[in-house]
C-alpha positions in Angstrom: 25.2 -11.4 15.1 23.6 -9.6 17.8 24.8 -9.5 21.3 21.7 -9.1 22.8 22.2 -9.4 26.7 25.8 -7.3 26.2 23.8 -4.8 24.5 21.1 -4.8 27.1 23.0 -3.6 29.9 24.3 -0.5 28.1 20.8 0.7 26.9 18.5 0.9 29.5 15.3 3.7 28.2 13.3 3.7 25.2 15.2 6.5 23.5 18.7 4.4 24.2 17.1 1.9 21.9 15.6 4.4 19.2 18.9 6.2 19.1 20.8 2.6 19.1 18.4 1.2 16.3 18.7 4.2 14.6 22.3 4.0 14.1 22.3 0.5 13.5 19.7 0.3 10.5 21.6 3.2 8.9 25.0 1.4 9.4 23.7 -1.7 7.8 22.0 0.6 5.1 18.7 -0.7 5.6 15.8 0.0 2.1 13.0 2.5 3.8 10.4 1.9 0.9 7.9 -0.2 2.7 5.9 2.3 4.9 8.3 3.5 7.3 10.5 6.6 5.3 13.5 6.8 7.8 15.5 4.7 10.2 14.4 6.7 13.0 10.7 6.2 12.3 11.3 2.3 12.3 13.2 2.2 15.3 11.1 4.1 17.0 8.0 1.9 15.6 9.8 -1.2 16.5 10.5 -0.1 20.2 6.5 1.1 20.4 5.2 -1.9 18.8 7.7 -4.1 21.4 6.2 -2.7 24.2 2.3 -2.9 22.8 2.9 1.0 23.0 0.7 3.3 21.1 2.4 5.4 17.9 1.6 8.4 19.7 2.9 7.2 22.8 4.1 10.7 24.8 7.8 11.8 24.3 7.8 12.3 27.8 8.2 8.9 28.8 11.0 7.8 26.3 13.4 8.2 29.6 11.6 5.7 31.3 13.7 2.5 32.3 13.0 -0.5 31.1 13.2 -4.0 32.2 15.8 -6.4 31.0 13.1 -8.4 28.8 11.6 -5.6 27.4 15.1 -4.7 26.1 16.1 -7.7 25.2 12.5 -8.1 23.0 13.2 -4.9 21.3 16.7 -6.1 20.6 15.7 -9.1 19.0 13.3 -7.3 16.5 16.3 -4.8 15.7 18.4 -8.2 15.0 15.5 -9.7 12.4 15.6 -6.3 10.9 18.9 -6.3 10.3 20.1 -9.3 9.2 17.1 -10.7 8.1 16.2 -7.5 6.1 12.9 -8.5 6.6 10.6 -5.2 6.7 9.2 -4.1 9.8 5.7 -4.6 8.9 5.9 -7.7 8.2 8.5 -8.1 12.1 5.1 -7.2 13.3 2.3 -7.8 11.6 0.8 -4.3 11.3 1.0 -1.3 8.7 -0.6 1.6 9.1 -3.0 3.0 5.8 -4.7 6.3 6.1 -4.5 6.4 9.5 -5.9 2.6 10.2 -4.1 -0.4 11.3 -4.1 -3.4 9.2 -2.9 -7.2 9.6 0.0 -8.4 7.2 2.0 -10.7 6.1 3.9 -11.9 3.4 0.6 -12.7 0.9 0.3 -9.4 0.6 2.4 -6.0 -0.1 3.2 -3.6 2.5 0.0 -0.7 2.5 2.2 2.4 1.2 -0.4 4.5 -1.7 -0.5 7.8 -1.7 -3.8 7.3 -2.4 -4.3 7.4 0.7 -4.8 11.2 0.9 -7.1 11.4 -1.8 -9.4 9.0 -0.1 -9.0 11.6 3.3 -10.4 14.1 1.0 -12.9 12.0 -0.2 -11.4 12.2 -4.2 -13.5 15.4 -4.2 -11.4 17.0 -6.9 -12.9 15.1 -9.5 -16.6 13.7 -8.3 -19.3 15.1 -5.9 -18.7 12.5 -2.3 -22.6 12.5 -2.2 -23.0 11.0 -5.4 -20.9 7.9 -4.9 -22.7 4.7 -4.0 -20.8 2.4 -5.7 -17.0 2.0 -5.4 -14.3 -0.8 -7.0 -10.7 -1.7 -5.3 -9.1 -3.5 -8.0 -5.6 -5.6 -6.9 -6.9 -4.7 -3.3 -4.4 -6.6 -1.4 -5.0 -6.4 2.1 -8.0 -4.2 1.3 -6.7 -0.9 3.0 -7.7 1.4 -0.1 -11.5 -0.4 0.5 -11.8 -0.4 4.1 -10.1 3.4 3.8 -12.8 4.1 1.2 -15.5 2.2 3.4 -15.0 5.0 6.3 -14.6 8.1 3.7 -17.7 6.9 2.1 -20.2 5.7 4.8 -23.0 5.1 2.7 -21.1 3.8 -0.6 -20.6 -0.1 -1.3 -16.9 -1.0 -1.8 -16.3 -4.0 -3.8 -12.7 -5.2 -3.3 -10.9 -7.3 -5.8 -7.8 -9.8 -6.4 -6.7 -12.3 -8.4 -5.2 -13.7 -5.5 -6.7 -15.9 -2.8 -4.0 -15.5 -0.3 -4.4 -11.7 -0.4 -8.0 -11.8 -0.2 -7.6 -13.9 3.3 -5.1 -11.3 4.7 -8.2 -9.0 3.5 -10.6 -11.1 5.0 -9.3 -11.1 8.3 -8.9 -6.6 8.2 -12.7 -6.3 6.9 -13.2 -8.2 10.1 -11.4 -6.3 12.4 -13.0 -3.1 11.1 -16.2 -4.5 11.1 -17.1 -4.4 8.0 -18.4 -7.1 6.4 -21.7 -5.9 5.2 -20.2 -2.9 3.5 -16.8 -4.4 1.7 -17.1 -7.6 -0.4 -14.5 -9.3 -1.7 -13.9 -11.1 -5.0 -11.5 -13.4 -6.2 -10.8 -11.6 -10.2 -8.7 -11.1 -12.9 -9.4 -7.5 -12.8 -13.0 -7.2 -14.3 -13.5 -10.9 -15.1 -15.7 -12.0 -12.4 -17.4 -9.1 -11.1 -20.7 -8.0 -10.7 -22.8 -7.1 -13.7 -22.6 -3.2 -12.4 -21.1 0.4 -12.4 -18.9 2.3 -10.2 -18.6 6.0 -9.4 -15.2 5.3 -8.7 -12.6 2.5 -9.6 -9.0 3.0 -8.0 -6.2 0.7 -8.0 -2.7 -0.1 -7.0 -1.8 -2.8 -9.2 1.3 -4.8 -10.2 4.1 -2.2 -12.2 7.0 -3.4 -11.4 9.4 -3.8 -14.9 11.4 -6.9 -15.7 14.6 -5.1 -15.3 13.1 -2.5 -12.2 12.2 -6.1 -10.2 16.2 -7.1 -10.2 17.3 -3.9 -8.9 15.0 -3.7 -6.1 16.2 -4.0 -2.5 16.5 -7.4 -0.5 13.8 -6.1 1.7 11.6 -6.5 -1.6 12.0 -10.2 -1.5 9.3 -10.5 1.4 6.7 -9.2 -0.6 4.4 -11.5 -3.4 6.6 -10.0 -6.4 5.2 -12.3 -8.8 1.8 -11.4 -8.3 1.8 -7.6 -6.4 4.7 -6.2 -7.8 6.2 -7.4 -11.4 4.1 -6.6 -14.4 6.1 -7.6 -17.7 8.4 -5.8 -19.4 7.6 -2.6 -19.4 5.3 -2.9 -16.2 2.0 -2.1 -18.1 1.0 -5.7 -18.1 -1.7 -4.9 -15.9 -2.1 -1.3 -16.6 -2.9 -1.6 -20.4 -6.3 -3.9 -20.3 -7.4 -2.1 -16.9 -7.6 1.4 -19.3 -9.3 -0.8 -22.0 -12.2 -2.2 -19.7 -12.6 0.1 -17.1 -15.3 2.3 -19.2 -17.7 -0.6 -19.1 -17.5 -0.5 -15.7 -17.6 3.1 -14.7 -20.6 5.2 -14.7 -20.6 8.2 -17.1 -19.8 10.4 -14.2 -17.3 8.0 -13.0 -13.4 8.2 -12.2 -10.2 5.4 -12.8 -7.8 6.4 -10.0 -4.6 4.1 -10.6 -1.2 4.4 -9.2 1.6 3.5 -11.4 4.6 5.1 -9.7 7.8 4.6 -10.9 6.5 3.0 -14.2 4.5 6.7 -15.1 7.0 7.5 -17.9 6.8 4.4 -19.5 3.0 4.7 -19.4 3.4 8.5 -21.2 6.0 7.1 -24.0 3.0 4.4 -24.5 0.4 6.4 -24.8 1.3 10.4 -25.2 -1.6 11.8 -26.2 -3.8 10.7 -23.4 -4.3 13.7 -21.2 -3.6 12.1 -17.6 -4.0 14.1 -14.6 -1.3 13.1 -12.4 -2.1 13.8 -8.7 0.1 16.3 -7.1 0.5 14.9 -3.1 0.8 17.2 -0.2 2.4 14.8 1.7 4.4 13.1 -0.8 4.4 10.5 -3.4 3.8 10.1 -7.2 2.8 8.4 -10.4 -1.1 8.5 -9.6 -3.1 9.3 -12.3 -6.8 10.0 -13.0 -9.0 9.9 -16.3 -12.5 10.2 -16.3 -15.3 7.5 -17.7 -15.4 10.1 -20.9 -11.5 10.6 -21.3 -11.5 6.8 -21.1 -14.4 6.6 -24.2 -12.5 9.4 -26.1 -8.8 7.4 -26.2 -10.3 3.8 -26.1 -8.9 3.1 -29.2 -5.4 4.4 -27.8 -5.6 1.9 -25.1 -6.4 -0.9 -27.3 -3.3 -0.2 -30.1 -0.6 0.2 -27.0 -2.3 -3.3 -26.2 -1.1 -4.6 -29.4 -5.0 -5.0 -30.0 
């Protein structure tokens, strides 16, 4: 347990705290997985977001003094980090996607796709930008990757999907505080299920794929998010994965793209299916397991898709 007021009258700036917070989450070998990649950056996040301090708050006033209840608030975040292990997203109610804030909680997983930096660059690698109209988030969450797509594609409708009605209200309430409920609808799904009868340029997804025996060895910070729905994904965590690559052709148009991430699950998805040329995405910034087939690579290795299935 935390002695907070002890504490309090030995660190007295911001950077005592960061550099305090710092050591602490290392000592108590905090999971970084969640959006924040090092102890430093969550310390320094949690003292900034304390304060109602911008990220980019100046270095130059880290020296400032602060007062006994601002340390004391900063403190007690540090103390839910710790021995809660609760992640510091969901401490605060805010993760950052693509360079937008979104609202959290625990209905919904903690925005951390690479994806991300394809959407930045408008997925221009693989389709023309001023030829998409029509784009599909499936398993959108908290709807970052839609609202992200929404502002790379100004003039494209984004349909964002979920199978769950809790995540779709945490989604609800970030279309509305980006304004932008007349170009993002959401759907309640089961993937393609109960969508509408049309085609996307692009379909891209970060959906449940999670293994049975990855989901027990994951860290106690993991426990916060909707595992049963968001993360785990059967045995071999292609539960989800396997019928999206069977129906996403119907729904693509024949210039279309799937983007899906898969992460840690990618080499169980190339022992399924190992002739399917996948074009994993090579990140400047980090991250893997995101893959991209096209509507006709999709056609070509339908029937692949479908035996994998046990179809």
């Amino acid at each position: 347990m935390i002695n907070k007021r002890e504490i309090a009258n030995d660190l007295v700036t911001l950077r005592d705290l960061m550099r305090w917070g710092t050591s602490q989450f290392n000592a108590a070998q905090l999971s970084f997985a969640q959006g924040m990649p090092t102890a430093i950056d969550e310390a320094v996040y949690l003292c900034l977001s304390a304060l109602h301090l911008p990220p980019d708050f100046s270095v130059e006033y880290f020296d400032c003094v602060l007062t006994m209840d601002e340390r004391l608030h900063v403190l007690g975040l540090f103390q839910q980090r710790i021995e809660q292990r609760k992640p510091a997203a969901y401490i605060t109610n805010e993760a950052w996607f693509s360079g937008l804030s979104f609202y959290v909680d625990e209905r919904v997983l903690i925005p951390r796709s690479p994806i991300a930096e394809m959407i930045e660059h408008q997925f221009s690698l693989w389709i023309s930008p001023d030829q998409v109209n029509n784009i599909l988030d499936l398993c959108t969450g908290s709807g970052c990757i839609a609202i992200a797509c929404a502002y790379a594609f100004e003039g494209a409708e984004v349909d964002a999907s979920d199978i769950s009605a809790d995540a779709l209200s945490v989604a609800e309430v970030n279309r509305r505080n980006h304004a932008l409920e007349k170009q993002v609808n959401l759907i309640e799904s089961n993937l393609f299920e109960s969508l509408p009868d049309k085609r996307y340029d692009i379909i891209v997804s970060n959906p449940p794929y999670v293994s049975q025996q990855e989901m027990t060895q994951l860290p106690a910070e993991f426990a916060f998010e909707p595992g049963s729905t968001a993360l785990a994904a059967g045995e071999t965590g292609m539960d989800v994965v396997l019928p999206m690559l069977i129906q996403a052709r119907e729904h693509l148009t024949d210039e279309g793209i799937l983007v899906v991430e898969v992460g840690y699950s990618k080499p169980a998805l190339e022992q399924l299916l190992p002739d399917v040329p996948f074009f994993w995405v090579d990140f400047e910034f980090g991250g893997d397991g995101v893959f991209v087939l096209t509507a006709e690579q999709l056609e070509t290795h339908q029937a692949e898709f479908e035996r994998a299935a046990g179809h």
